[in-house]
N, C-alpha and C positions, 0 to 999 in steps of 0.2 A: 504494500500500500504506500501511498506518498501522502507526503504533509507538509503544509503550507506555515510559518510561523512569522506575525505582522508585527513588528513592534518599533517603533522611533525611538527606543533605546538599545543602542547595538550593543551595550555591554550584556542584559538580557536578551535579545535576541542573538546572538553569537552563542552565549552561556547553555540556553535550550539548546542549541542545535548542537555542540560541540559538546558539552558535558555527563551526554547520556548519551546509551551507546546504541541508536534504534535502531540497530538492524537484527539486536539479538531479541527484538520482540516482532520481527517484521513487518517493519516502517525502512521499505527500502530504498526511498529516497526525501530528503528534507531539505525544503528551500525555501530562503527567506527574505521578506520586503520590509524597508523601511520608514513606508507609509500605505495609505489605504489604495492611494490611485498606481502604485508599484503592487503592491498585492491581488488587485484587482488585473492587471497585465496579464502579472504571473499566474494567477489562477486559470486563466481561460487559454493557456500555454501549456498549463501540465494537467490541469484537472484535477488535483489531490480529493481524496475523498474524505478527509481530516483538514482542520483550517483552525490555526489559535489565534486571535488575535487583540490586541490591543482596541479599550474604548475612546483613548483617546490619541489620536495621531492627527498631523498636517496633511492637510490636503482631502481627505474623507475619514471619517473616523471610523469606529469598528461596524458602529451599528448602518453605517451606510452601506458600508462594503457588507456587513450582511445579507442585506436587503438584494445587495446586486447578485452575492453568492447566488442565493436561492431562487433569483430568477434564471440564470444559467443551467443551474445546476441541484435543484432541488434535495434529492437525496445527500448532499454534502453535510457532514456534520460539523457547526463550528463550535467552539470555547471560547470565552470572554474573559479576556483579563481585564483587572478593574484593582485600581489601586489604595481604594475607599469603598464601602460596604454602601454606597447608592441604591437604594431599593427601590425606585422607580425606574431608575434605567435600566436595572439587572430585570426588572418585569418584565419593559420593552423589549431586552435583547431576549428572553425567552419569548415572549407572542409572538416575534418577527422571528421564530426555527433555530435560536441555540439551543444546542441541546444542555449546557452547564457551564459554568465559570468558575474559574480559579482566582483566589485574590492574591494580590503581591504582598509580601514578596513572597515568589513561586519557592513551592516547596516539590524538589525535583521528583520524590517518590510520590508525593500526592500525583502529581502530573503525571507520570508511567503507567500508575494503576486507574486513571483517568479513559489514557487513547489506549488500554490496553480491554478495558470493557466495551469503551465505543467500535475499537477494532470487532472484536466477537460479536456483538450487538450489530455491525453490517454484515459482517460472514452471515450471523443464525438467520437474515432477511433473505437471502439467498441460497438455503437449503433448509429441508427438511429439517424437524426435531432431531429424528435418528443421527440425522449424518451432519448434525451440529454439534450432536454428543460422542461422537466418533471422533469428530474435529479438535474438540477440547484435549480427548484422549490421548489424540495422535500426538496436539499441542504440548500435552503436559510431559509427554514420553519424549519429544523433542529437547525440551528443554532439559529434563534428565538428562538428556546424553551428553548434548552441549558443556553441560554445566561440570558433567563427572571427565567427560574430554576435555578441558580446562578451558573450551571456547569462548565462555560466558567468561568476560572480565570486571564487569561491572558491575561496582559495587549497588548501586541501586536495582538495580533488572535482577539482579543476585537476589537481594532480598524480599523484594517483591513477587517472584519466580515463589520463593522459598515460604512464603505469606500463602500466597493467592492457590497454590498448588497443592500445599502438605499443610497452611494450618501453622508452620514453623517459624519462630520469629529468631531470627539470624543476628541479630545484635548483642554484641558486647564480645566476650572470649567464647571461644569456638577451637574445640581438634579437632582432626579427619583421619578417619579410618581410612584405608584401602583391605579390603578383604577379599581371598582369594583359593576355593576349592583346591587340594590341594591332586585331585585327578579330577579328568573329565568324565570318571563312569561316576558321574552324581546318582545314579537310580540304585537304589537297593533291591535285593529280593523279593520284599514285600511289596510296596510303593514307595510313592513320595519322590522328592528329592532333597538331596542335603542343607540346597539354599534355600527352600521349604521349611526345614527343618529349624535353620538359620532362622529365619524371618519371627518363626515361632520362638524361638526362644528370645529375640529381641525384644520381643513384644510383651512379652510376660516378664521381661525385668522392668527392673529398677530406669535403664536406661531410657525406655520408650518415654519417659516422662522429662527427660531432657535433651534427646534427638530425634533424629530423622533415619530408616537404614534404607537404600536405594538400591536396588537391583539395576545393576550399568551392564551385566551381560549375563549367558546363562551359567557364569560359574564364579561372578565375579560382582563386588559388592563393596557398598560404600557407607559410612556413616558419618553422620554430622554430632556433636555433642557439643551442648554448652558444656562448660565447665566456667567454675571460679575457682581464682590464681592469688588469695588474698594474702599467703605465702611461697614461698618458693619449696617446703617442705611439707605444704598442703599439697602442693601439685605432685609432687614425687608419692605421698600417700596414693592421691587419689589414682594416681597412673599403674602404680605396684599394683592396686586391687582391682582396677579392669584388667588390665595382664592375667590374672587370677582369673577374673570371670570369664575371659575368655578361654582359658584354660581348662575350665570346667566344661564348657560348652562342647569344646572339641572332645573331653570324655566322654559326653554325652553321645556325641556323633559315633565315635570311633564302638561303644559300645553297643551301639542299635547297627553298626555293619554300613554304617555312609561312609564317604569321603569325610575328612579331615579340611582344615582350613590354615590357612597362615595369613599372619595381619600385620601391617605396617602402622606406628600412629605417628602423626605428625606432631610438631612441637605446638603449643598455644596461638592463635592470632586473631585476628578481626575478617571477616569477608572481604575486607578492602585486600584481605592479603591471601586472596584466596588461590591465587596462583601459587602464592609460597607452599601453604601448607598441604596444598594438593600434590606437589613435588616432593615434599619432605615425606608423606607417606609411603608414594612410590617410592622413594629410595629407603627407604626403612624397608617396605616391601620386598623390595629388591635384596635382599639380603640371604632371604629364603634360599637364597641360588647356594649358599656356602651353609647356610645353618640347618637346610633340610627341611622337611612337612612338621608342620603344625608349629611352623616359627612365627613369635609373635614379637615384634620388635620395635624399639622406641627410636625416630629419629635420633641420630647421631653425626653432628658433620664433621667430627673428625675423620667417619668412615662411611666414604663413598663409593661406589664403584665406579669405573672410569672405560669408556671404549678405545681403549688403546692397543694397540698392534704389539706381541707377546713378542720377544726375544726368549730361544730356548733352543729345541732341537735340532730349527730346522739349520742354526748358525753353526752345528755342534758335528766338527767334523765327523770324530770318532762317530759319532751316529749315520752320518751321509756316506763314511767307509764303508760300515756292516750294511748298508743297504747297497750300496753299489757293486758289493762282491756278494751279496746275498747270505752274508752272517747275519744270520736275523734271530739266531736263538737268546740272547743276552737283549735284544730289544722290549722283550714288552716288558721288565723287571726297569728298565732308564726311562719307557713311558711310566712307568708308576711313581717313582722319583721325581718326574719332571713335574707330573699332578699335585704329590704332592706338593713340591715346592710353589706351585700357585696356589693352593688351597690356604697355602701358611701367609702367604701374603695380604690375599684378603683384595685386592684393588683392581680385579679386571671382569668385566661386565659381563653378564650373559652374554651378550652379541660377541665381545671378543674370546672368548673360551670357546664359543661356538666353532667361530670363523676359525679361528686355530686350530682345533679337531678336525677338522673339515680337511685345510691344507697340510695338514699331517697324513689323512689317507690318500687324499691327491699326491700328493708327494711316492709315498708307498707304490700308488699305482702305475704312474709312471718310470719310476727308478728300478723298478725291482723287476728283473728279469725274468723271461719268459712263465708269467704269472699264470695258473690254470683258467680258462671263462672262468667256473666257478668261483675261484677267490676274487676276479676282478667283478664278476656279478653282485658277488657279497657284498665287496667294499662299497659300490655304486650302490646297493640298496641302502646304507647307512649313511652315508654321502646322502643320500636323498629325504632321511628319516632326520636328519640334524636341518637340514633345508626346509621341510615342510610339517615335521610332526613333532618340533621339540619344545612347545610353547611352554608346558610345564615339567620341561626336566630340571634337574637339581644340578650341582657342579660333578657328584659322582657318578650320574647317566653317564654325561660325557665321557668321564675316565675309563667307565665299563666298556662302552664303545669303543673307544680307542684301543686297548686293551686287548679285548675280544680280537679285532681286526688283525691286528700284528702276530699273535698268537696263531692266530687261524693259519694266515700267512708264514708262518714259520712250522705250523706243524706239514703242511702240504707241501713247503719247497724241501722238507727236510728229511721225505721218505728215502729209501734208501734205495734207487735202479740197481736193477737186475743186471751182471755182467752184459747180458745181452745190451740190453736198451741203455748200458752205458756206452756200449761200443759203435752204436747207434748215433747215440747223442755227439759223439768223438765225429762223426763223419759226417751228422748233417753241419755240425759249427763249422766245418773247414770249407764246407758244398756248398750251402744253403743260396748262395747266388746264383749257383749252374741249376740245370734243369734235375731235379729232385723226383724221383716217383715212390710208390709203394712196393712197386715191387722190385726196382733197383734195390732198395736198403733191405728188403726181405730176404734179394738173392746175396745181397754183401754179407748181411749175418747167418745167414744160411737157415731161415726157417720160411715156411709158405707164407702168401702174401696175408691171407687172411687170418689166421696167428697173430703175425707182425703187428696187425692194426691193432688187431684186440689189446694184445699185452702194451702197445705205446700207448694208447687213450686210457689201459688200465694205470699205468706206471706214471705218466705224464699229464692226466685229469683233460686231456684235449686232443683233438683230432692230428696225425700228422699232418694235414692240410693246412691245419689252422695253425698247429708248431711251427710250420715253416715260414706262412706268413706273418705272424711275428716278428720272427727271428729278421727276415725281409723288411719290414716296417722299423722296427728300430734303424736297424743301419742306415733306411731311408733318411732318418728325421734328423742322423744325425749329419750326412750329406747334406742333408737341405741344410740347415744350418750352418756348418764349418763351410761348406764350399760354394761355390755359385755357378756350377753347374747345372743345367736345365732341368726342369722335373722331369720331362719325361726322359731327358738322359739317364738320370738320375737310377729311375724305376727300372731300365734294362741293367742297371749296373747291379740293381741287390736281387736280380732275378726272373722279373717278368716282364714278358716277352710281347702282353695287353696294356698298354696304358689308360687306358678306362677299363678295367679290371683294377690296376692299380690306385687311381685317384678310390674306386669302389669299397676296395678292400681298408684303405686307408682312413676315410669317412667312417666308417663302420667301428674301425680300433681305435680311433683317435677323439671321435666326436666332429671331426672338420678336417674339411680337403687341407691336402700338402700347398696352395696356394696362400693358403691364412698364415699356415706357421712358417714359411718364405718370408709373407710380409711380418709377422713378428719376431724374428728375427734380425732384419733389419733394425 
C-alpha cells in the first residue's frame, strides 16, 4: 500500500517518514508534501490509499485537501493531525470522511497501530470474512518469521507486532531464547511431537506469565522473557534456574522417547537491541556444535565461533606422503588427533569444520591411487551427506565421518594380491599406455580369460577396464597440467586410440572435461 504524509513542518514530516520502518508492516511506498496544494498534486500522481495530514498548512489546509481527496478518490482513508484538541473542527474533518486523528505531538507507536488497522480495515473490504481471517493469519505468521529472521529492526513495528499479535508487551529488559530439537525425527511412537511437547510444557510454567514461545520452524523455536536485572546476582540466580528448568524439560522429553532440545540464551536488553540479542542466542546456540545435544548455554563473548579456513593436515607433509605413496594405515589415528586438537580449541564454526571434512575426502579422493568405484562411491556419498544433510550434526559426526572414510580406505587398499594379480598389477603399470586387453594379461599370467576377470574385480574391487582407465586418466591430468601438449595428443599418449571416448571417460572420473582442468591450471 502507499501513503501520503502532508505537513509544513518538515522536521515532523521527514521524522514520520524516516523514523519508522513501513515496509515491515506493508506500507511500500511513502511520500510527502509540504502543503495542501503539493499534497493534492501528489495524491492524484500516486493515488495512496492512506493520507495523514496536517489541519493547518499554506496554501489549502487539511480539511480542504480532504474534501478534494474524496472527490477523486472516495475510498481513500485520511488522518488528521491537529495540534490542539479543536472539537468543532475534528467534527468537520470527520463529517467530511476522516476516518480519525492523531494529536501532536505524534506519538510514533500510536500512529503504526493506527495505519496498521486502517491497512486491514481496506484489505477485510475487499475479501471475504474467511479469507480476511486467513489474511490476519498468514499476516501474523509473516511477521513471526520476519521478526525470529532478525528482518524486523524496529523498534516500534517490534513492539507493536508483539502487542497486537501475542497480547505481549515488549518493554523494558527482555532475553531471547533460541531453541533447537536436537534431531529431526521429532515424532515418537505414540504421537505428538517434541515441539508439541515443548509448547506444553511452556505453557504450564511459570514462564508463560512472563513471555512469548514462537514456533520459527518445524524443529526450531524461540522465546521472549521479560526479566528484571535489579542486581547483577539476581540475574545470575534467575539464569542458573531457567538453565534448571530447562533441564528438567529435556528429562521430561528424553523420558517419554522425543527428541531432546538444546538452547542458547542471550545476554539482557531492550527490543531496541533486538538484533543484539537475537545474535547472542544464536551464538550461544551455536555452541551445541562442541558441547553436544541437550546443550543449554548462556551467551558468552569471550567464546565465539569464527568461519575461518583450518590450517592442519592438508599443510602437513608427513600426511600428503602417506597418501601419495598410499601409506594410509597410520592415517585415521592423525585424523583423530587432528579432531581433537580442534575440539580443544573451541573457535571454528560449523560451516568451517564442515568445509574442512569435506576437503579432507576431496583430497583422499583425488590423491590416492587407483581407489576401488566402491571407496570412491562411498566417499562421494558423504561428501554429499556433509553438503546436504548435516544441519544438525554435532563436531563428533564430523570426526566419525572422516574417520570412517580413511579407515575404509585403508582397509581396501591394504588387502593383500594374490602372486598372480601382483604380477598382473607389475605389467599393467609398465603397459597401461599401449593397447591393454583381457586376454593378453590372462595369456601373460597364464590363467583363462575369464578366471583373470573374476579374480582382478575380486582382488582389485573394479573392472580391469575400468583399472586401466584410471591408471590412463591420472597420467592424463597430470600431462595436462605439467605440459602443454594438446588434449587430444595428450589422450593417445596415456593410451586411447578415441578421443571422444577419452574426453567420455574422463567426465565421468573426474566430474569435468580435460578442457576445465587445462584452463585451471593455467
Amino acid at each position: 500500500m502507499k501513503l501520503l504524509i502532508a505537513d509544513d513542518d518538515n522536521q515532523i514530516r521527514t521524522g514520520m517518514k524516516e523514523a519508522i520502518d513501513w515496509s515491515a508492516i506493508d506500507i511500500n511506498q511513502v511520500v510527502t508534501a509540504s502543503n495542501g496544494i503539493e499534497a493534492l498534486q501528489l495524491f492524484n500522481e500516486v493515488m495512496p490509499e492512506i493520507v495523514v495530514t496536517d489541519v493547518r498548512m499554506p496554501g489549502m489546509d487539511g480539511l480542504e485537501l480532504l474534501k478534494e481527496i474524496k472527490k477523486v478518490r472516495p475510498q481513500t482513508r485520511v488522518i488528521i493531525l491537529s495540534g490542539f484538541n479543536d472539537f468543532e473542527y475534528l467534527k468537520r474533518a470527520i463529517q467530511l470522511g476522516a476516518v480519525d486523528y492523531e494529536m501532536k505531538p505524534i506519538r510514533a507507536r500510536s500512529l503504526i497501530a493506527l495505519i496498521r488497522k486502517i491497512k486491514e480495515d481496506i484489505i477485510r473490504e475487499q475479501m471475504t470474512e474467511h479469507e480476511f481471517q486467513k489474511y490476519l493469519q498468514s499476516y501474523k505468521s509473516s511477521f513471526r518469521s520476519e521478526l525470529i529472521a532478525g528482518n524486523v529492526t524496529d523498534r516500534l513495528v517490534i513492539l507493536e507486532g508483539l502487542q497486537q499479535y501475542y497480547g505481549f508487551d515488549g518493554t523494558g529488559n527482555l532475553i531471547y531464547l533460541s531453541v533447537q530439537m536436537d534431531s529431526d525425527q521429532n515424532r515418537s511412537e505414540t504421537s505428538g511431537y517434541a515441539t508439541d511437547i515443548f509448547f506444553q510444557l511452556f505453557n504450564e510454567s511459570e514462564l508463560a506469565g512472563k513471555g512469548i514461545c514462537l514456533k520459527s520452524s518445524y524443529n526450531k523455536l524461540v522465546i521472549l522473557l521479560k526479566t528484571e536485572t535489579p542486581s547483577y546476582l539476581y540475574y545470575q540466580q534467575s539464569i542458573c534456574e531457567l538453565m534448571n528448568l530447562l533441564r528438567d524439560w529435556n528429562d521430561i522429553l528424553r523420558v517419554q522417547g522425543y527428541s531432546t532440545f538444546s538452547a542458547g540464551i542471550s545476554g539482557p536488553g531492550q527490543v531496541s537491541e533486538f538484533m543484539k540479542f537475537f545474535s547472542e542466542a544464536n551464538q550461544a546456540m551455536s555452541m551445541r556444535f562442541y558441547e553436544g545435544n541437550s546443550t543449554v548455554y548462556v551467551f558468552n563473548e569471550d567464546i565465539t565461533l569464527q568461519d575461518l579456513s583450518i590450517v592442519g593436515l592438508l599443510e602437513n607433509n608427513e600426511f600428503k606422503a602417506k597418501l601419495l605413496k598410499g601409506d594410509l594405515e597410520a592415517l585415521p589415528e592423525l585424523l583423530k588427533t587432528e579432531f581433537n586438537r580442534l575440539k580443544l580449541e573451541r573457535r571454528y564454526s560449523k560451516k568451517s569444520i564442515a568445509t574442512y571434512t569435506k576437503t579432507l575426502l576431496q583430497y583422499c579422493m583425488v590423491t590416492v591411487r587407483n581407489l576401488p568405484a566402491d571407496v570412491i562411491e562411498y566417499i562421494q556419498n558423504n561428501i554429499a551427506l556433509i553438503e546436504e544433510g548435516s544441519e544438525l550434526w554435532i563436531f563428533n559426526d564430523f570426526e566419525k565421518v572422516a574417520v570412517s572414510v580413511f579407515e575404509k580406505v585403508s582397509k581396501r587398499l591394504s588387502r593383500e594380491l594374490s602372486p598372480v594379480m601382483v604380477r598382473a598389477d607389475e605389467y599393467i603399470r609398465k603397459n597401461f599406455t599401449h593397447e591393454l586387453s583381457v586376454e593378453k594379461l590372462s595369456a601373460y599370467v597364464g590363467k583363462t580369460p575369464n578366471y583373470f576377470s573374476h579374480r582382478f574385480k575380486l582382488e582389485f574391487g573394479v573392472s580391469f577396464k575400468e583399472y586401466i582407465n584410471r591408471l590412463r586418466i591420472d597420467k592424463a591430468k597430470e600431462l595436462i597440467v605439467h605440459t602443454n601438449d594438446l588434449i587430444y595428443e595428450i589422450s593417445e599418449q596415456v593410451g586411447f586410440s578415441d578421443y571422444i571416448y577419452f574426453t567420455q571417460v574422463f567426465k565421468k572420473i573426474e566430474g569435468h572435461s580435460p578442457g576445465i582442468l587445462r584452463k585451471q591450471a593455467k
